[in-house]
N, C-alpha and C positions, 0 to 999 in steps of 0.2 A: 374681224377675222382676216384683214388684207393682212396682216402682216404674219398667219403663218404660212408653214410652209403647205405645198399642194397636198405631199403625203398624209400631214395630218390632217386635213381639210377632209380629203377622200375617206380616212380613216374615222373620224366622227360622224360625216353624212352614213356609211355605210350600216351604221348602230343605231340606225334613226328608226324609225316605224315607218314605213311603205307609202303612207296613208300623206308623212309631214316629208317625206321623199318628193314625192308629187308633187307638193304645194314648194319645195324648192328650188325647182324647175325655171321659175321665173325670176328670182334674184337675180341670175346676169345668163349671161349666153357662155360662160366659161364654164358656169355650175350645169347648166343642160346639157353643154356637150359630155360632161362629167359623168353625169348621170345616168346617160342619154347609151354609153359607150358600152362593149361588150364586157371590158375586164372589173367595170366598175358594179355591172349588174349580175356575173359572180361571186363577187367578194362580197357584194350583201344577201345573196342567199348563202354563201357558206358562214357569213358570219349569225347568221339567224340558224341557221342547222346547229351552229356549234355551241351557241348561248342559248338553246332551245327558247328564243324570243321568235316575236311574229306568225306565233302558231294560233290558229284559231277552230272552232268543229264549225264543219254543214252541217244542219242538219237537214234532210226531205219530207216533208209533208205532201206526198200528192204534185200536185204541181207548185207547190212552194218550198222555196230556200230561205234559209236563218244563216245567221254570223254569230257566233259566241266568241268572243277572244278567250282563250283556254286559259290565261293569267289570272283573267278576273273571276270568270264564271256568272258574269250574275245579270247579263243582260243577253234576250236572243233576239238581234234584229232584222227584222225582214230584206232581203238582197233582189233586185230585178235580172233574173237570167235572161239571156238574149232569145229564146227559143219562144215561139207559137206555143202556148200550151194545149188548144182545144181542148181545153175545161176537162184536162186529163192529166195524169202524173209524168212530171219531170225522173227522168232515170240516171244516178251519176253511174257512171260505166269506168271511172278511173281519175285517178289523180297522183301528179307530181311536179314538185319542183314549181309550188305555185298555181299550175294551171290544171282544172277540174274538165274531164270531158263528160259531157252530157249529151241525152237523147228525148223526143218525146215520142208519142205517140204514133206519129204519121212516118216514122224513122229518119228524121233530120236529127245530125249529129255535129253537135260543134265544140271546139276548144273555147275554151273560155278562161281569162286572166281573170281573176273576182276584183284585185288590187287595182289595178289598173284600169277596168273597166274593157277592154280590148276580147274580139271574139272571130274566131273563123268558122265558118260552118263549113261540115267536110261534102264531098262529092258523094251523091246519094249512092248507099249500097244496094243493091235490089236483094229484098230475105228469098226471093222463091230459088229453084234452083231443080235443076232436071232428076236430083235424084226425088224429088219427091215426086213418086210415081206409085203405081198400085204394089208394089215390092218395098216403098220406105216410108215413113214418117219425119215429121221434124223432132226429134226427143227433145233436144236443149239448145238453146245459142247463148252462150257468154262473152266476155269483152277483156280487152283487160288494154291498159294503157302507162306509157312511160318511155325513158329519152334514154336514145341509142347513141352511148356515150363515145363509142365507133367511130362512128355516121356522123355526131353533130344532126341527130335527128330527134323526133318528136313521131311514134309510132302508137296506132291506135288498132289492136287484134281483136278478129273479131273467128270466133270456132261454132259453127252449126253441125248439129251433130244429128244424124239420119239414122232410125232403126226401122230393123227389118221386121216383117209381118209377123214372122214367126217367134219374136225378140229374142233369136239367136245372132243374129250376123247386126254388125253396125259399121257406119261409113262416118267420116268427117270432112268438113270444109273450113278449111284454116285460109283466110284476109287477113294482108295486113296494108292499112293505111299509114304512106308517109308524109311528112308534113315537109320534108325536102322537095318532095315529088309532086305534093299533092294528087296522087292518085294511089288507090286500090291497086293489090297485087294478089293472086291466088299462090299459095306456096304450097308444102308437102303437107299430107294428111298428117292428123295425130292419132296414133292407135294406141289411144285411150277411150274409157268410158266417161265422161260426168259425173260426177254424180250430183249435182246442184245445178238445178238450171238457175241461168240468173246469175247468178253469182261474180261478181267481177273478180279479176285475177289481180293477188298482193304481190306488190311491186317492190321485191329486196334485190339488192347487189347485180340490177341491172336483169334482173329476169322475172316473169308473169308467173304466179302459180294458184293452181286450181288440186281440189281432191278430185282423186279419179280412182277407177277399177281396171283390170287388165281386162274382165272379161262381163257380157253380161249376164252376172248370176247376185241373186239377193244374199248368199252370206259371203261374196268377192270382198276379200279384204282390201281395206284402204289404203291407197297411195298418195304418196303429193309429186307432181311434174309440176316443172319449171320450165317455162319456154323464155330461152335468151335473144335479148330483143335485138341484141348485136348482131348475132350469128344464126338468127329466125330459126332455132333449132330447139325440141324438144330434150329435156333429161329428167332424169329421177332422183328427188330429196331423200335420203333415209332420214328414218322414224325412228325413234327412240326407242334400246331393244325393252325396255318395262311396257312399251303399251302394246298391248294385248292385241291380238285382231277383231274380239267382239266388242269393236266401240264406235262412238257417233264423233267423227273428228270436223273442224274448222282451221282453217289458215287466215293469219291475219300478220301484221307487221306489226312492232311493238320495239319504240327505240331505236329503229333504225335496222331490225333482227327481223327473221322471221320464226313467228311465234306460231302455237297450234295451241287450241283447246279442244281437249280430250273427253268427252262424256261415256261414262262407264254406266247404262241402261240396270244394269240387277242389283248396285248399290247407291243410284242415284247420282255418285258424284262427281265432279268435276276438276280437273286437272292442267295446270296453263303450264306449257315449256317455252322456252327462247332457244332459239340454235345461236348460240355466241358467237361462232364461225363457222361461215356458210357453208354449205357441203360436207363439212366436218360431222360424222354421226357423232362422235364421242365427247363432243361441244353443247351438244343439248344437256340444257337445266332445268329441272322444274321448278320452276318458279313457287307453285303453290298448288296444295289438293285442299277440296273442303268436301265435306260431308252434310248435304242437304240438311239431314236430321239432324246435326248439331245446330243448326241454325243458323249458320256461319257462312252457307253459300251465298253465292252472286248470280245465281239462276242456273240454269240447264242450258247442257253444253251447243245448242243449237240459237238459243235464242241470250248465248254470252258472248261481246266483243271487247276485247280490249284495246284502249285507245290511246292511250299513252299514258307515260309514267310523270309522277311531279317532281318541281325542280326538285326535287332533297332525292327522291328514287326509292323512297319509302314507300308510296302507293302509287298504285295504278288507278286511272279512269276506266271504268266501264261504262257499253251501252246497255242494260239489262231488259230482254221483252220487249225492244223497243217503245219503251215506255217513262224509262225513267234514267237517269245519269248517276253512279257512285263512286266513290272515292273505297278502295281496299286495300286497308295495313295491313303490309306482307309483315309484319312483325307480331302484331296483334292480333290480325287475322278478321278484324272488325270492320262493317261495310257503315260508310255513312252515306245518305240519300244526298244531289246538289241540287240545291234550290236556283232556279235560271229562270228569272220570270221574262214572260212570251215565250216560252218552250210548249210548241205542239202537244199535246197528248200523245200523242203516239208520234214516232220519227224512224229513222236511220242515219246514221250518225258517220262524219269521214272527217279527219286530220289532214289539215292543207297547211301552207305556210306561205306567208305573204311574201309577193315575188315582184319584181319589175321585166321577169321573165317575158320576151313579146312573143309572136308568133308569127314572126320568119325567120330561117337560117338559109344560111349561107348567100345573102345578101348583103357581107361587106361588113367592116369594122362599127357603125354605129345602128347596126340592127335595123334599121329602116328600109322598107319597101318603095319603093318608084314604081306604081302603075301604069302599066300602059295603056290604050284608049280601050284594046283587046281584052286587058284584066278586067277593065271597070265597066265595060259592055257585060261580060260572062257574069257578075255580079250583081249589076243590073238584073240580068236572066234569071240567074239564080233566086235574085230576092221576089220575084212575081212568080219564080213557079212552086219556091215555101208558102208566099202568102199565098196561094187560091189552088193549094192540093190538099184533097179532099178527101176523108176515111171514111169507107163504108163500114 
């Protein structure tokens, strides 16, 4: 290969798999600076975006992670995440651009590269917080994570959300962690309601979104906001004017779109759209309806994810019940079961794509960090006060 040229050189390592990236590192010190470099570790995540190559599922079991390569399907292997488990469940709180953020039990939160192996753990958030007083509760706290393409940052939100005794009045507290900063920032409340605790926020065209209500009341019709990671501002998605307000809705991304499944409770069935162009109302498509009773569904709309489409765009991946993975012809309309031996019995299932994405910015053209005695002291600190903190 000495005798071609550089651009093609770059141009064939970039089409490589992540995995045989890494191992060509070592050929010379011209390929690692190569490799090593910022424009070169874009040009392989867009070309894996663009040739939907290098995509593979988490899945979560409790405190365990799997690797499926989504090409193949047929192998689920065990991964080591960096975090303490205390023989408790692993939580993923968000993912993009390669890098999965995660949480456990004792609320240590860290970014984590799966490809590369590379991981930061963030600066601990404290959950209490003065409004919870004999006037509030904690209703819900959700996360949602993804790169402020602004900034040149890597942002992890985090919304606790306080209702009042009487569950008429509710308050929020909106964090957001930067990875420029590495610190926590309190920003403006969001005067919205939840409705899903837990739930991590799907991460389209650069903005988090969650279903919420305007108000708290049980028949409050459902909304989706969108908080833009750029400009830490909340807004509101419109909804498709066919769906009803008496339905059980979900947000999820699909293709690179943000998708919603629609659960209609009095006929059972189930409904998937794509918004083709974001903020656009009149851009949403329904994908597909199925009717339970025909037999022909993919489950109930609460416990239906859709995870990506296959190379042809004939069918979608589903996680169904958490329990099982299938493949849906949007043509046929026929669901078939995927066999993925080591797949948990039960799971929850995320789309990542293999990155050489690191986790510092704005440290200079080849992405490497320089420690100073002060960084690798506070790390030092950090890593004796994760190991021996303690949950009661």
């Amino acid at each position: 290969m000495v005798d071609l040229p550089p651009e093609v050189i770059t141009e064939i390592l970039s089409r490589i798999s992540v995995k045989y990236i890494l191992q060509l590192r070592c050929v010379s010190k011209p390929w690692r600076s190569l490799i090593d470099s910022i424009d070169f570790i874009h040009l392989q995540l867009q070309k894996s975006i663009e040739t939907k190559s290098n995509f593979g599922l988490i899945l979560r079991k409790d405190y365990h992670l799997y690797y499926v390569d989504l090409d193949a399907l047929d192998n689920a292997v065990e991964v080591t995440h960096p975090l303490m488990c205390y023989n408790n469940r692993i939580r993923i709180l968000g993912f993009c651009n390669g890098l999965l953020c995660i949480c456990n039990v004792a609320g240590d939160v860290a970014m984590w590269n799966l490809s590369t192996k590379k991981h930061r753990v963030l600066p601990f958030l404290p959950t209490g917080s003065n409004r919870e007083s004999k006037m509030y509760f904690l209703g819900a706290r959700v996360y949602g994570f993804g790169f402020d393409s602004v900034n040149d940052d890597y942002k992890l939100v985090c919304i606790a959300q306080y209702i009042g005794l009487d569950y008429q009045s509710f308050e929020s507290e909106v964090k957001v962690y930067s990875l420029r900063k590495n610190a926590w920032q309190q920003i403006q409340d969001m005067p919205y309601v939840l409705c899903y605790s837990g739930k991590m926020g799907i991460l389209v065209n650069g903005s988090l979104h969650w279903v919420v209500t305007r108000k708290l009341e049980p028949e409050e019709t459902e909304l989706i906001v969108g908080f833009d990671i750029g400009t830490e501002s909340f807004h509101e998605v419109p909804i498709p004017d066919s769906v009803n307000d008496h339905i059980e809705m979900s947000v999820w991304v699909l293709g690179e779109h943000l998708c919603i499944v629609v659960n209609y409770p009095n006929d059972d069935g189930v409904e998937v759209w794509v918004m083709k162009e974001y903020g656009v109302k009149e851009s949403w498509t329904r994908l597909f309806k199925t009717e339970h009773t025909q037999g022909v569904g993919v489950g109930s709309g609460k416990n239906v994810m859709p995870l990506a489409y296959s190379k042809s765009g004939g069918e979608v991946l589903f996680e169904q019940e958490h329990k099982k993975l299938v493949w849906y012809d949007l043509k046929s309309q026929r669901v078939k079961d995927v066999k993925v031996r080591g797949m948990p019995r039960s799971f929850e299932a995320v789309v990542c794509v293999g990155s050489l994405v690191p986790l510092t910015v704005g440290r200079g053209k080849n992405w490497k960090s320089h420690e100073s005695r002060e960084d690798k002291n506070k790390k030092r600190d950090d890593f004796l006060s994760e190991g021996f903190k303690l949950v009661l």
